[in-house]
Structures are given as C-alpha cells and as structure tokens.
C-alpha positions, 0 to 999 in steps of 0.5 A: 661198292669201292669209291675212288677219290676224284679229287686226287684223280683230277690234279692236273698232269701232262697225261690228264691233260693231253687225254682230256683234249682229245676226247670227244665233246659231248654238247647236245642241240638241246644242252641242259644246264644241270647247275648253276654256280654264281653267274656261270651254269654247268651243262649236262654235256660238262658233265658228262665229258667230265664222266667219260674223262674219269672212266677213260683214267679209272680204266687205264690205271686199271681201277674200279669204275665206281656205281654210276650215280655216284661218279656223276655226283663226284664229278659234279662236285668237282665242276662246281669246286671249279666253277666257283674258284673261276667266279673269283678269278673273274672277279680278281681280274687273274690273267695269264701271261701268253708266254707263260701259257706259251712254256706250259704248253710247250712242256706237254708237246715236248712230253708227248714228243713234240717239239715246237707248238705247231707240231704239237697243234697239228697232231692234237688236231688231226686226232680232232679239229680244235683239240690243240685250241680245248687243250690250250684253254684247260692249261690257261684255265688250271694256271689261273686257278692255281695263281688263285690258290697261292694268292688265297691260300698262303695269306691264310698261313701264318708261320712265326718266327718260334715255328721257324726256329722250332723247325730248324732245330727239329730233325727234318728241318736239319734235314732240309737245310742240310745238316749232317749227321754221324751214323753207324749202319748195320747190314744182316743177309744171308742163307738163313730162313726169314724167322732166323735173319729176324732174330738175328737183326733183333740180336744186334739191335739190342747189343747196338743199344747197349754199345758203339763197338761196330767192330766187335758186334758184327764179329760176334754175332755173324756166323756160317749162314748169317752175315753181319756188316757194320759200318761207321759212316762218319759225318755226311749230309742226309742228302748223301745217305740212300732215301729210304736210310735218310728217311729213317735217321730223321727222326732220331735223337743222338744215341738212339737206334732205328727199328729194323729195316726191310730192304731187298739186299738185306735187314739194315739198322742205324744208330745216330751218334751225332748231329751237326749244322752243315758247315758249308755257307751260303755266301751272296754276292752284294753291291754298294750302289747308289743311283739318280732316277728322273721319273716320267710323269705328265709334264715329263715326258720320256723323252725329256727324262732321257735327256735329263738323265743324259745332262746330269750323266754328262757333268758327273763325267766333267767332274760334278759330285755324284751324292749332290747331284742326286740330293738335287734331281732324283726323284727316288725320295728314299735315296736321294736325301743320302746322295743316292745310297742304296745301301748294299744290295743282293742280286733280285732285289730290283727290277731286271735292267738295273739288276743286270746294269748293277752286277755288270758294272765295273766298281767305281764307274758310272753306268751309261743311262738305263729305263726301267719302268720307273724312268730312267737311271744312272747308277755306280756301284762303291763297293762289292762283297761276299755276304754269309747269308746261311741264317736267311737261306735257312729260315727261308727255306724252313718257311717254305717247307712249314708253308707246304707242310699247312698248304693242303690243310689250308686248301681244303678249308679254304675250297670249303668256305668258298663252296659255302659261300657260292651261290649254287643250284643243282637242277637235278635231285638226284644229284643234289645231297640237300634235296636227298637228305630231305628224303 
C-alpha cells in the first residue's frame, strides 16, 4: 500500500495551522501515555489528534489515506521527533519574543481574512472555545523549534573560503549574485505534427552547434507549416530571463547548446555565447565616527552617568578637545586609546540608538547624549562615504545559498543524532519498531 511522507505533510503553514486549531481534542478522563521521550510523555489523545490532523490534510489534498497502523506509527514518529527537539529547547532556555509571536499570528489571521487579533480569536473560538489560545501555543512552540534548529543545525555548517569561491565562479552562483549572460534564443512552432516539430528542433540544434548566424538558421530551415524564430538576447541578468529558460542556461559553458525545451508556445533552444559579472555595484553607506561611552555599573548609577555624560558634552561645547576627552572617561576600552575612533562604520553594525543617532547626525556635530544598553553616549561623525561592497555582498550571499543548500542534509542528520541520543519508551508494541524487529 502506498505511504505517504508525513514528514513533508507536517511542515508548518498558515492552513496547517489554522486546521489544526480547529479540530477537536481528543483527551479521554482515563488518558494513557503511550510514550515516554526524556521528561516529557506522549498521550494516547496526542496521538490520535495528530491521526485525525493527517487524514483530515491526506483528504483535502485528495491522497491515499495510508493503512491505519502504519500512520499511526508515522505519526508517532513525528510526536517524538517533536518531543525530543522540545526537551532541548527547555534545556537552552529558548524563549519567544511576544511580539514576535504577536506578527507571526497575525500573518495567519490576515490569510485567513482577519485583520486584527481579536478579530481572529474571536472567530477560531466561536468554531470551538480556546482554539485561538491551541493555535497560539502551536505557532510559539514551532518558532522555538526552528530558533533550535538555526542555532544547532548551522554551527554544524562549514563553508571555507575555497566553497565560497568555488561557488562564485560556478554558473548557479553567477546566477545568484546576479551575472549576466549573452544568449541566442531560438523558437520552432507551427501546424506540423508533434514527430515533425521534433525534428525540426533537432535540425536547428545541430546547425546552432556548428554556427552563431541566427539569421540564416532560421531562414534556412523555416518553411510553409514549421516556424523558426531566432533571437540574439544580448547581455541581460538571469534574473530578467523567463525562469524555466534561466533554469536552463544555468548550467551551460560558453558555446555550448541546451537540450530541446518543451514549452506550451512552442520548442525553444538556447545557446550560451558569453558569461560576464553584473556590472552593477553594491555601493554602502559608511560613517567615520568616534564616541564617549560612561557605563553604568554598581557605583554608577544611570542616573550619575547622565549627568556625567551631559558634563563632558558641555565642555566639548565650550571648546574641550573631543579624542582627549574620551582618552580621559570612556569606558570603551577599544576606542578610547584613539580618541574615541571607531573607525569607519556601515549602517547595522551597532545597536539601534546609536545606528540611528549615527546616520542622523549632521558631520562635524556633536550629537545630544543617548542610552543604549551599554550606557550613555555622545558621538560625532568625521566623515561619510560611499563603500563598494560587491565582493562582501557576493561572498555573503554565496554563504547563504552553499548554507541552505547543506541545511536539509545537515537537519536530517542532526534530527537523527538527537532521536539517537533521547531517552524514548514507546508503551505500545505495536507501535515500537525494536520490539517488532524482535518478533
């Protein structure tokens, strides 16, 4: 009997979500726990809402519903995959931010055609009293599951500075960061039969092998039922070329021909003439700034360093040398020994007050004093320019791509290790693979 994969059923989305909150609980006055996963227990109500969740998806996306016993072994599977990743967000203390939680919730209401929260509360819970409040803990509980997942999973990716620049030089990453390419795009329709395009379409694929002339290929080998069209693209991002065209480009070398491609209007070709590096930069704003910082601690209260911070934002006014001043009472040991400097900066590198204090501030003046959780500053920016930060932007995003690229496989094996190493007790042998592998 066909299986289905529960595991890709289960990802987390806005119609999972809102189905889900809105089934019936199934808890029993005499609930059993049928497992037990480190200090926390599965209930035999669990599972079987988890049951009628997967038939209830299984039947609106018109699937087979796999044999009882074996989604109910699935399904347990995937309660004790959860179970176990909830044990070590306990243990790693991983909280949600309530407005966080707040927008995520919020996204689902405005999908569902709510537009506040306790518009959305009110109509989960007129279909049943506390599905807003199920609903609510589901998304709190799969955001802390996936802040567990990016801080576990990624420390196990590595991605050298060779990958990086493996990638950059490969097609797709070409692709990603924006290169451009020089196509030649070939079309062949008509009134012909299916068996005559095709031959056709293998015809011009060969001369395209042999020759760039465009021109002449198609004059040459359209005729009163087969049309030939043929087009020098010239140099454009992938990112402008059709996605189903793009995809095929990708992987070719200059020179080199794609296979024919079956599209609704017609069979298209491309050949790759040339490759070459976007043109376009990514161009940062920076500040050259330096700062006085007076930490609070047990002697300073935060009050004292205002008025400390205030005092030396009064002389500097009156004509006191900036670098000395922070060379004499800032307690940012890094910046102080060179008056201050920080150098230059891009926006995002510090905490929010200061980045919005920074790129405010007209150059040369002296901003009013400002707390952030560090204490309170004064700070003024020197000088302001225009960085090329393309190389950084494209090793950045090359990072990212190679770090999606290994998360799944990196997941996989992580989820593994940790369903290996939980402490886990299925009370029902029928649903225990060990004790039906002893049979």
């Amino acid at each position: 009997m066909k299986t289905h994969n529960l595991k890709k059923l289960f990802k987390a989305t806005t119609l999972a979500f809102v189905i889900a909150a809105a089934m019936p609980v199934f808890a029993q006055p005499s609930d059993q726990v049928i497992a037990i996963v480190g200090d926390s227990a599965i209930l035999e109500s669990d599972l079987e809402q988890g049951v009628a969740e997967a038939i209830y998806q299984l039947n609106a996306q018109n699937k087979q519903i796999p044999d009882e016993q074996i989604l109910r072994s699935q399904i347990l599977n995937q309660l004790v995959l959860q179970h176990s990743q909830l044990e070590q967000v306990k243990r790693y203390g991983i909280k949600v931010d309530e407005n966080a939680l707040n927008d995520a919730v919020l996204k689902i209401a405005a999908q569902s055609g709510s537009n506040s929260l306790s518009a959305f509360q009110q109509k989960l819970d007129t279909v049943a009293p506390g599905t807003y409040a199920v609903l609510r803990e589901r998304v709190a509980t799969d955001m802390q599951i996936q802040r567990l997942r990016q801080q576990q999973v990624m420390s196990r990716i590595k991605i050298s500075d060779q990958d990086v620049e493996n990638y950059l030089k490969s097609p797709e990453g070409q692709a990603v960061t924006g290169g451009q390419v020089h196509v030649l795009h070939f079309r062949v329709s008509g009134d012909a039969t299916p068996a005559e395009l095709k031959k056709a379409a293998l015809t011009v694929k060969a001369a395209l092998n042999e020759s760039n002339d465009f021109d002449a290929i198609s004059k040459k080998y359209s005729t009163g039922n087969i049309k030939v069209e043929a087009a020098d693209m010239g140099f454009r991002p992938l990112s402008n070329i059709p996605p189903e065209l793009a995809a095929r480009v990708t992987p070719l070398n200059p020179g080199q021909t794609s296979e024919l491609i079956q599209v609704q209007d017609g069979t298209h070709i491309l050949k790759l003439l040339e490759r070459k590096s976007n043109d376009q930069k990514a161009l940062v704003p920076q500040f050259q700034a330096r700062h006085i910082l007076i930490k609070t601690s047990e002697v300073v209260t935060p009050e004292n360093a205002k008025q400390m911070i205030e005092s030396i934002y009064n002389r500097i006014n009156a004509g006191d040398d900036f670098a000395t001043l922070a060379a004499t009472y800032s307690n940012d040991p890094g910046s102080a020994r060179d008056g201050g400097s920080l150098g230059w900066v891009s926006p995002g590198m510090m905490v929010p007050e200061f980045d919005e204090t920074m790129q405010k501030i007209p150059v040369g003046q002296v901003s009013q004093p400002f707390e952030t959780q560090f204490g309170w500053h004064i700070l003024q920016v020197t000088d302001t320019r225009q960085q090329d930060m393309t190389k950084e932007y494209q090793q950045r995003m090359a990072r990212q791509a190679l770090g999606e690229r290994q998360f799944d496989s990196e997941l996989d094996g992580w989820l593994r290790e940790l369903r290996a190493n939980t402490y886990v007790e299925i009370k029902d042998p029928s649903l225990d693979p060990k004790a039906k592998a002893k049979k």
